[in-house]
N, C-alpha and C positions, 0 to 999 in steps of 0.2 A: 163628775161629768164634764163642766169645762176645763180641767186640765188634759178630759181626753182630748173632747174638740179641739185644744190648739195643739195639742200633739199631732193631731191629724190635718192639719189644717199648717201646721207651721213649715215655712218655708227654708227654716234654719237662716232667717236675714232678720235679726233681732231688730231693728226698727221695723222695718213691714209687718215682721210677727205680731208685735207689740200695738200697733194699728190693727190689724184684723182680729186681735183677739178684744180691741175693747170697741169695735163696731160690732162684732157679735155679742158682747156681756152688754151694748146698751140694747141689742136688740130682745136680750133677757128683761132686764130689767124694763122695758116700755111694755113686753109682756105680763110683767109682776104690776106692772101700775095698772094696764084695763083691767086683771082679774079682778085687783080690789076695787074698782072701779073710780082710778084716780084718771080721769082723763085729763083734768091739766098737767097734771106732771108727766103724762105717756105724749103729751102735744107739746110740750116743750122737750123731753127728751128724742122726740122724733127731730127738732128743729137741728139739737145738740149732734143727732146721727147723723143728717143730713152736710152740716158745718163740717162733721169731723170727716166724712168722706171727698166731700172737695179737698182738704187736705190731704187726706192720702192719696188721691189722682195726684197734687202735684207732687208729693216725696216722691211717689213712682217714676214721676214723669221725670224727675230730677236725677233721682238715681239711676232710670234705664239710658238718658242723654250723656250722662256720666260714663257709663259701663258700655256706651256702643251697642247696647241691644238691636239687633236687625228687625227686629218685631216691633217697634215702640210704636208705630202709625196703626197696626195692627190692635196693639192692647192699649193704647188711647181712645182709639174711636170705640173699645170696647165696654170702656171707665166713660166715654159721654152716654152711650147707648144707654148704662145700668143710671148713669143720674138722670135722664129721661124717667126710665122706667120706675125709679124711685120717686119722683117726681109727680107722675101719673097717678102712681101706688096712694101714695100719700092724700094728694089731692081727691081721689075715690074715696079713696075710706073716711077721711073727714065731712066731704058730700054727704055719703050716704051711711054713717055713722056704723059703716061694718068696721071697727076699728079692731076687731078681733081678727080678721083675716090679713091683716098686715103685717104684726111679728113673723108670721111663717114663710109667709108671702116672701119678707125681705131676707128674711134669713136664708131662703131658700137660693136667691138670687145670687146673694154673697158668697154661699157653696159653689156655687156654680162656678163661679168668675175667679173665683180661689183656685177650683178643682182646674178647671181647664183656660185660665189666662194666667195667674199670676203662677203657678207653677212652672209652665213654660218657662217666666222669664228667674227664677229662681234655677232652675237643672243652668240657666246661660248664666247666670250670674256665677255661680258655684264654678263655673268654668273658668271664667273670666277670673276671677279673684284667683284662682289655682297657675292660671301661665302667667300673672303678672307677679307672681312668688318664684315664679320657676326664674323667668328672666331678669 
């Protein structure tokens, strides 16, 4: 099953790949710790999710500044909008101890911003990388 998700999900940009596929396996796994009801380790690996996505906003930010992406003001404020929202997410669910509704929740998010931001700048990237082979 997660060899589909990153098949489906992969950008064919082996670093960004490689980032989104272990922001979704930690969101596996913080799912596997509330089942068994390990809440310290789903609240420290939510901290680990949280780290590792400010990281990848800057790889992106790094790599679309690099590559000339016309979009990057676009799909930055789109990377602050989701660390809000994760943010929020997080901060709820630990208030009010629905800590089950947050694997989905975030995973959900991540499809999204996968599906319709970071593809965009993958189809430019792929571009990019192709005419600076050509010339």
């Amino acid at each position: 099953m997660e060899l589909e998700i990153y098949k489906h999900y992969s950008l064919d940009i082996t670093h960004i790949d490689n980032e989104h596929f272990e922001l979704l396996s930690l969101c596996s796994r913080i799912d596997i710790a509330i089942k068994i009801g390990d809440i310290a380790n789903a609240i420290l690996l939510f901290e680990k999710e949280s780290a590792l996505f400010l990281e990848h906003h800057e790889s992106e930010k790094t790599l679309m500044t690099v590559t000339g992406f016309p979009y990057i003001e676009t799909h930055l404020q789109e990377h602050l909008l989701l660390i809000k929202k994760i943010k929020t997410l997080k901060d709820s669910v630990l208030r009010a101890n629905g800590i089950k509704s947050y694997t989905s929740t975030l995973v959900e998010l991540y499809r999204y911003h996968i599906d319709n931001y970071d593809r965009q700048y993958g189809e430019w990237y792929h571009t990019w990388k192709k005419n600076r082979i050509i010339e």
